[in-house]
GUDOMAR-65652 format. One record per residue: residue in one letter; y, z, x of N, C-alpha, C in turn. Coordinates in nm, 4 decimals, m for minus. Example, Ala and Ser with C-alpha at 12.3 -4.5 7.8 and 13.67 -1.06 7.14 Angstrom:
<nodes>
{'A', {m0.5690, 0.7800, 1.3190}, {m0.4500, 0.7800, 1.2300}, {m0.3300, 0.7800, 1.3200}} {'S', {m0.2250, 0.7080, 1.2850}, {m0.1060, 0.7140, 1.3670}, {0.0030, 0.7870, 1.2900}} 
</nodes>
This chain:
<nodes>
{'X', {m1.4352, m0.7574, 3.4050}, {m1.4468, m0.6992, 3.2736}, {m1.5450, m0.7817, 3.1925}} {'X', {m1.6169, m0.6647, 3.1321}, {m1.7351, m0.8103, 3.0686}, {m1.6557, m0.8712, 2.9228}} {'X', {m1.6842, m0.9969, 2.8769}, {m1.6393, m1.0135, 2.7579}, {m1.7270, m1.0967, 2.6637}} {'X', {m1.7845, m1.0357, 2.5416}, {m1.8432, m1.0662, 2.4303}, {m1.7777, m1.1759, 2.3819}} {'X', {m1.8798, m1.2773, 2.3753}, {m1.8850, m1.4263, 2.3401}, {m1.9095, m1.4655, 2.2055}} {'X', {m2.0346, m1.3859, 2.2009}, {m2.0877, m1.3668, 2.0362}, {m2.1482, m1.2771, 1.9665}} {'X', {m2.1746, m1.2690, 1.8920}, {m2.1664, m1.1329, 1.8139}, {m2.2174, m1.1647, 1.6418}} {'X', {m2.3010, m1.0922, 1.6152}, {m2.3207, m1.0779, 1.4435}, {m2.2151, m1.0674, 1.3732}} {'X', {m2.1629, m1.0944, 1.2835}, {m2.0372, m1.0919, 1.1928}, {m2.0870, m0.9911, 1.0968}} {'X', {m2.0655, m0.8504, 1.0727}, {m2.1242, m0.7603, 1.0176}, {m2.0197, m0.6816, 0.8787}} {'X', {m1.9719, m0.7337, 0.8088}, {m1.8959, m0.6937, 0.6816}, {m1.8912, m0.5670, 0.6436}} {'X', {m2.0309, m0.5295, 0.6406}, {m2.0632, m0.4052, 0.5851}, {m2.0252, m0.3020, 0.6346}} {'X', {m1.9221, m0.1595, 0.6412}, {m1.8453, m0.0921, 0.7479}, {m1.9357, 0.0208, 0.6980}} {'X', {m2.0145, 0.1014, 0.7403}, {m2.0485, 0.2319, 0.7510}, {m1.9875, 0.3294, 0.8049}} {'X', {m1.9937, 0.4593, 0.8018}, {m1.9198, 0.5685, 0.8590}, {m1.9954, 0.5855, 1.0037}} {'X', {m2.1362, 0.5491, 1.0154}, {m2.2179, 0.5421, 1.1560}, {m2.1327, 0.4359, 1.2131}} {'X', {m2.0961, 0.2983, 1.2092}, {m2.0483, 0.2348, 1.2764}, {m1.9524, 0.2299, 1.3727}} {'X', {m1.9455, 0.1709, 1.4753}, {m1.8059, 0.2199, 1.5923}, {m1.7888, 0.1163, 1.6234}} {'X', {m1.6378, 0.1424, 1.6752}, {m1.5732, 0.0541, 1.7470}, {m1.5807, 0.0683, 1.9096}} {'X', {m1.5400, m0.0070, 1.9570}, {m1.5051, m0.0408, 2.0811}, {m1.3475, m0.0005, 2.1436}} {'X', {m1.3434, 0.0885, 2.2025}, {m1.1885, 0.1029, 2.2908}, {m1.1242, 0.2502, 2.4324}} {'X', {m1.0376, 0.2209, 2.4054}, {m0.9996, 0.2999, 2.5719}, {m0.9534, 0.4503, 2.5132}} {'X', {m1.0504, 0.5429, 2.5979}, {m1.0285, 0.6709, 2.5713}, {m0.9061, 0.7540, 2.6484}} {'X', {m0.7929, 0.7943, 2.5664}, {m0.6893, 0.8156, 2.6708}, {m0.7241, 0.9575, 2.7266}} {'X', {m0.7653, 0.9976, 2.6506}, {m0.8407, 1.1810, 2.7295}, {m0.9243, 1.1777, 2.8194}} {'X', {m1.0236, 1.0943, 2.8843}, {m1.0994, 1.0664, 2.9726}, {m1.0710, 0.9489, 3.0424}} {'X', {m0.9492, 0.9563, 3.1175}, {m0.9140, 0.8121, 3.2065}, {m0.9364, 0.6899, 3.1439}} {'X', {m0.9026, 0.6529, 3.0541}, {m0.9054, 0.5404, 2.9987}, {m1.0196, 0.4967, 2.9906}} {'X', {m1.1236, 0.5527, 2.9908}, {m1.2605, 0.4583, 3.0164}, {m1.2732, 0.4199, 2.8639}} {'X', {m1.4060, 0.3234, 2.8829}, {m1.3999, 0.2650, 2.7637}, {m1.5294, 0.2966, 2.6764}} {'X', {m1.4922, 0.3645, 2.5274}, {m1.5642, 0.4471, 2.4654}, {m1.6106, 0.3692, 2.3580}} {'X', {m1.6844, 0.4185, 2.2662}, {m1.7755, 0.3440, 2.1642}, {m1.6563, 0.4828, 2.0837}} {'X', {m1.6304, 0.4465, 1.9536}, {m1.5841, 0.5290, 1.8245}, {m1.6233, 0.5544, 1.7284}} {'X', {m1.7150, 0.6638, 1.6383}, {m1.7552, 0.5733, 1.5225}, {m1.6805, 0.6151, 1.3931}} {'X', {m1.6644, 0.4890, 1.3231}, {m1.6179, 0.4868, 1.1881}, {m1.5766, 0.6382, 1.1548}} {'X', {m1.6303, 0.7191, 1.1576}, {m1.6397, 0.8360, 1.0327}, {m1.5592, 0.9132, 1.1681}} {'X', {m1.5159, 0.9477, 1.2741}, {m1.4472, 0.9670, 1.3279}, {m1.3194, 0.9706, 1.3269}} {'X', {m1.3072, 0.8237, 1.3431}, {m1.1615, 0.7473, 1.3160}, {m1.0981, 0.7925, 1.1727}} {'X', {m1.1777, 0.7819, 1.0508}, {m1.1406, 0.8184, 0.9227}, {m1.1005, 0.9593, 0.9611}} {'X', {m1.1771, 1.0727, 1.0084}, {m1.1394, 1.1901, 0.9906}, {m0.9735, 1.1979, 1.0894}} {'X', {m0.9328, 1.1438, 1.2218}, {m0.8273, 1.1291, 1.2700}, {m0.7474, 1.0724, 1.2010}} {'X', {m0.7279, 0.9798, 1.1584}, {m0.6540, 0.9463, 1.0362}, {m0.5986, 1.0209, 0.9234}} {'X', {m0.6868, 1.0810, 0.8632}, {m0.6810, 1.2301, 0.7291}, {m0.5839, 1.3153, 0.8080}} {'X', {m0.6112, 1.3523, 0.9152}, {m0.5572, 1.4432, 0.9920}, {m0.4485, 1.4119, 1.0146}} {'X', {m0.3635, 1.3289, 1.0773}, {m0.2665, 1.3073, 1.1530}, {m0.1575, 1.1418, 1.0499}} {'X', {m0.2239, 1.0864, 1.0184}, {m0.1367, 0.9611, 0.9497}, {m0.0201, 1.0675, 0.8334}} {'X', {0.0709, 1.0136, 0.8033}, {0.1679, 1.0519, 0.7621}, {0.1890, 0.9482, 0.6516}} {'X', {0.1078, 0.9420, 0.5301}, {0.1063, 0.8344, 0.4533}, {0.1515, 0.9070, 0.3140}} {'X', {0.2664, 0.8245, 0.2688}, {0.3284, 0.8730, 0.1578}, {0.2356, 0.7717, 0.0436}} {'X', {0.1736, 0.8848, m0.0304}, {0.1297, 0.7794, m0.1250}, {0.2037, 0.8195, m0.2740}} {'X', {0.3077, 0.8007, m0.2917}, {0.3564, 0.8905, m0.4086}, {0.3857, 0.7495, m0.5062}} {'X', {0.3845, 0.7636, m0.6438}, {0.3988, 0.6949, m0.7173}, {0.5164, 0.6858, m0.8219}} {'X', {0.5669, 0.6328, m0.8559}, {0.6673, 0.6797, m0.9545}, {0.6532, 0.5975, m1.1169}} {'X', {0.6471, 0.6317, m1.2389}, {0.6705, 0.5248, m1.3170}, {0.7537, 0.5500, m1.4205}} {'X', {0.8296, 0.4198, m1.4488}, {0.9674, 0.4021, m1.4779}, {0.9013, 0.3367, m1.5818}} {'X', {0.9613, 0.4081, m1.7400}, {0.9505, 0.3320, m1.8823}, {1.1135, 0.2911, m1.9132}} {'X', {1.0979, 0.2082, m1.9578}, {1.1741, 0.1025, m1.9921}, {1.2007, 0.1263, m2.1407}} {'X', {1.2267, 0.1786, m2.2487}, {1.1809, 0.2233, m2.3646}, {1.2317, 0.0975, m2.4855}} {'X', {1.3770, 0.0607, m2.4558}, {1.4496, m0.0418, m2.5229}, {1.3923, m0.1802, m2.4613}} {'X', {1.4119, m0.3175, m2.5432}, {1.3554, m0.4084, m2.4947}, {1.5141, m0.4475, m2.4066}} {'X', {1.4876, m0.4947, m2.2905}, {1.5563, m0.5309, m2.2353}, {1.5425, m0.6164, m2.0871}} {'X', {1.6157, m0.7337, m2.0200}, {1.5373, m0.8531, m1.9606}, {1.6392, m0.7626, m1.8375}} {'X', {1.6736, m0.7055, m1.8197}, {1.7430, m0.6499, m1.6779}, {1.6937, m0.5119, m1.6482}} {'X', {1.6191, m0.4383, m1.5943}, {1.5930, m0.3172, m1.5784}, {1.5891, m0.2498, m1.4309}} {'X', {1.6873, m0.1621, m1.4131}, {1.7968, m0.0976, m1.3049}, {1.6996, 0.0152, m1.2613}} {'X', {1.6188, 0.0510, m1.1844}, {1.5102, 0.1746, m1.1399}, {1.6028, 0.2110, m1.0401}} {'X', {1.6346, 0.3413, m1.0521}, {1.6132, 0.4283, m0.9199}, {1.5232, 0.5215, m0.9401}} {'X', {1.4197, 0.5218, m0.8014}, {1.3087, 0.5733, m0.7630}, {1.2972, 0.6731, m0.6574}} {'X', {1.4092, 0.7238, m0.5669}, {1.4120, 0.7971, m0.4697}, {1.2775, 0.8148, m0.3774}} {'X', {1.2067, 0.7054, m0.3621}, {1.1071, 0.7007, m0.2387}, {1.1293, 0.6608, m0.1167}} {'X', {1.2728, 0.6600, m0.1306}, {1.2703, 0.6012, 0.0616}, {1.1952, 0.4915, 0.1218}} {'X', {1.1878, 0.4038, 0.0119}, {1.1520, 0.2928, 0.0964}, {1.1137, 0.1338, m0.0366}} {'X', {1.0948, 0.0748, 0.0212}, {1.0808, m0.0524, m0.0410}, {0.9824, m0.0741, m0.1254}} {'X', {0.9118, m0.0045, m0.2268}, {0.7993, m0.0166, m0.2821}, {0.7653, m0.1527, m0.3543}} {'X', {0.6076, m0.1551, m0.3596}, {0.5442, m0.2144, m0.4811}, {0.5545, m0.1810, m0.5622}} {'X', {0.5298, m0.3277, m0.6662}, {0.5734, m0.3209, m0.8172}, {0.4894, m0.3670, m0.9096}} {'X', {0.4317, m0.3025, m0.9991}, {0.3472, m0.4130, m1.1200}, {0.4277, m0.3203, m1.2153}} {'X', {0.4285, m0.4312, m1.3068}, {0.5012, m0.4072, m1.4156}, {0.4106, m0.4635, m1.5324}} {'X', {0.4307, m0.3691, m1.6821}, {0.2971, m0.3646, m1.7381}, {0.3952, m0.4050, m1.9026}} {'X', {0.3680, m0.5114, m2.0317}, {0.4366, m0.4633, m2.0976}, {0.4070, m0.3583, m2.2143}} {'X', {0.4574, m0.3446, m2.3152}, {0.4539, m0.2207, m2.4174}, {0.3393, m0.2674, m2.5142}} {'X', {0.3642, m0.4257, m2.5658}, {0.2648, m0.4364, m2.6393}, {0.1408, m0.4272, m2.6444}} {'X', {0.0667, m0.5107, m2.5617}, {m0.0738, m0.5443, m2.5218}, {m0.1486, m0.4765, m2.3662}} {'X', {m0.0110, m0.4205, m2.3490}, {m0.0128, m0.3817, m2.1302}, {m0.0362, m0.4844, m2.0014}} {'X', {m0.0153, m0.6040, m2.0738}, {m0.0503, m0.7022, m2.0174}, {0.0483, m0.6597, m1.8687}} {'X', {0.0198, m0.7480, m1.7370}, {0.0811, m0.7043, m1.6601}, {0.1687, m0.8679, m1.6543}} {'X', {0.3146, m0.8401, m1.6345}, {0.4306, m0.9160, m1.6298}, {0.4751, m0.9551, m1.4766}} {'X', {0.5768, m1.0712, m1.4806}, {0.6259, m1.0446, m1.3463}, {0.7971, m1.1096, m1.3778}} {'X', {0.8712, m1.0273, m1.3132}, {1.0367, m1.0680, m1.3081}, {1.0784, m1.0720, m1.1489}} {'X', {1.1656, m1.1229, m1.1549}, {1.2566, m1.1453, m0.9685}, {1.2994, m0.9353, m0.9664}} {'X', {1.2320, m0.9174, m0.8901}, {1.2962, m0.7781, m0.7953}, {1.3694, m0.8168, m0.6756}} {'X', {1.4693, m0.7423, m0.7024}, {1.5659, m0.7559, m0.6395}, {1.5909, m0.5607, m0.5900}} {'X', {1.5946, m0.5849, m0.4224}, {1.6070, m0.4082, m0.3960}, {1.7587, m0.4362, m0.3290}} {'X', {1.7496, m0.2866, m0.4163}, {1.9595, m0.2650, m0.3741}, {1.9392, m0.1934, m0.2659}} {'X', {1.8614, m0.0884, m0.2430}, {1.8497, m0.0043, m0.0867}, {1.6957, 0.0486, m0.1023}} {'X', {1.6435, 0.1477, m0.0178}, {1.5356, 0.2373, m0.0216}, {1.5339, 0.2856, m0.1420}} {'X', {1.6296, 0.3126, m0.2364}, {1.5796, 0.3729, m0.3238}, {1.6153, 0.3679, m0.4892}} {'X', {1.6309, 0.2242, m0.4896}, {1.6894, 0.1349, m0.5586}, {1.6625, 0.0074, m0.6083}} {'X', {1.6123, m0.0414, m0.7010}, {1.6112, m0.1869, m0.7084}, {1.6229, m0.2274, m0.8968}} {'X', {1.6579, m0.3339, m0.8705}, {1.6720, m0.4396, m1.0499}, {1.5918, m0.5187, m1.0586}} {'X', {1.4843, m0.5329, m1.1901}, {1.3685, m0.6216, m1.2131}, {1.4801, m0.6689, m1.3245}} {'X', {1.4620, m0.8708, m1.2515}, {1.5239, m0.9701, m1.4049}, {1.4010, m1.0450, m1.4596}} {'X', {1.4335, m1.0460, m1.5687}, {1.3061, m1.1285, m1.6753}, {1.3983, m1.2000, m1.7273}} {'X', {1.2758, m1.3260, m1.7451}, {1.3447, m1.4550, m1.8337}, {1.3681, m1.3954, m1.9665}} {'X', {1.3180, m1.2621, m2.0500}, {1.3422, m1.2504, m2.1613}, {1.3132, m1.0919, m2.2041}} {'X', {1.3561, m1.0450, m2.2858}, {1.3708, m0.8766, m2.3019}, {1.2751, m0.7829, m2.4047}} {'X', {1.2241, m0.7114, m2.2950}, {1.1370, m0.6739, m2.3578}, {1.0891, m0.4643, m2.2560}} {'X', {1.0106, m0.4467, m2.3377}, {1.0097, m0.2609, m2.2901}, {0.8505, m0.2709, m2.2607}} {'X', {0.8404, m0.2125, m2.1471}, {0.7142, m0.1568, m2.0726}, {0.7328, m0.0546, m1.9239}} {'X', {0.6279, m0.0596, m1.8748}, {0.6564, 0.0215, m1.7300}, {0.6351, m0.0397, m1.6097}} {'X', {0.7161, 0.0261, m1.4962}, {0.7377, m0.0459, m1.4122}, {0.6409, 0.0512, m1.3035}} {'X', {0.4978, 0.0190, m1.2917}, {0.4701, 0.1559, m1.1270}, {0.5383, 0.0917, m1.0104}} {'X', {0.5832, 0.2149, m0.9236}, {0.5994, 0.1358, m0.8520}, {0.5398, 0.2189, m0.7517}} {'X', {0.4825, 0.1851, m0.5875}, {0.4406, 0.2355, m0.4972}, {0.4403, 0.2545, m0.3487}} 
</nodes>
């Protein structure tokens, strides 16, 4: 098997660009891919929940209880009311679809979560 030693370090990802790997539809041989390919298989077939939810907080308050019904463990920035500055408190998740942000001190903004 041949194996590449060295190589240009190339950052820049174009949609012309390809990868390198094993084609399972043609005996495994080994195929060139390019970029804009892969993206379109992806669009097609990935199963990516991108749903967002955001939770206002309206009263100032340093404990804030979200349920979010996303099925799963999301990200969190939390933003406050005054300035929108973005905050941070201990999250704590009760299940998939559930969790409590504590703050050292009480206060109302929103919570995205993702």
């Amino acid at each position: 098997m041949a194996r590449i030693n060295t190589y240009v370090k190339d950052t820049n990802l174009t949609d012309s660009d390809s990868l390198i790997g094993t084609d399972a539809d043609k005996n495994n041989i080994t195929s060139n891919f390019p970029l804009s390919g892969i993206k379109t298989y992806i669009e097609t077939n990935a199963n990516i929940n991108g749903e967002t939810t955001t939770f206002v907080q309206s009263s100032a308050s340093a404990t804030w209880n979200i349920t979010h019904n996303l099925d799963k463990f999301p990200a969190v920035t939390i933003v406050e009311d005054t300035d929108n500055d973005v905050v941070f408190g201990d999250i704590s998740y009760t299940d998939s679809n559930n969790l409590t942000i504590t703050f050292s001190a009480a206060f109302s903004g929103k919570a995205f979560l993702n």
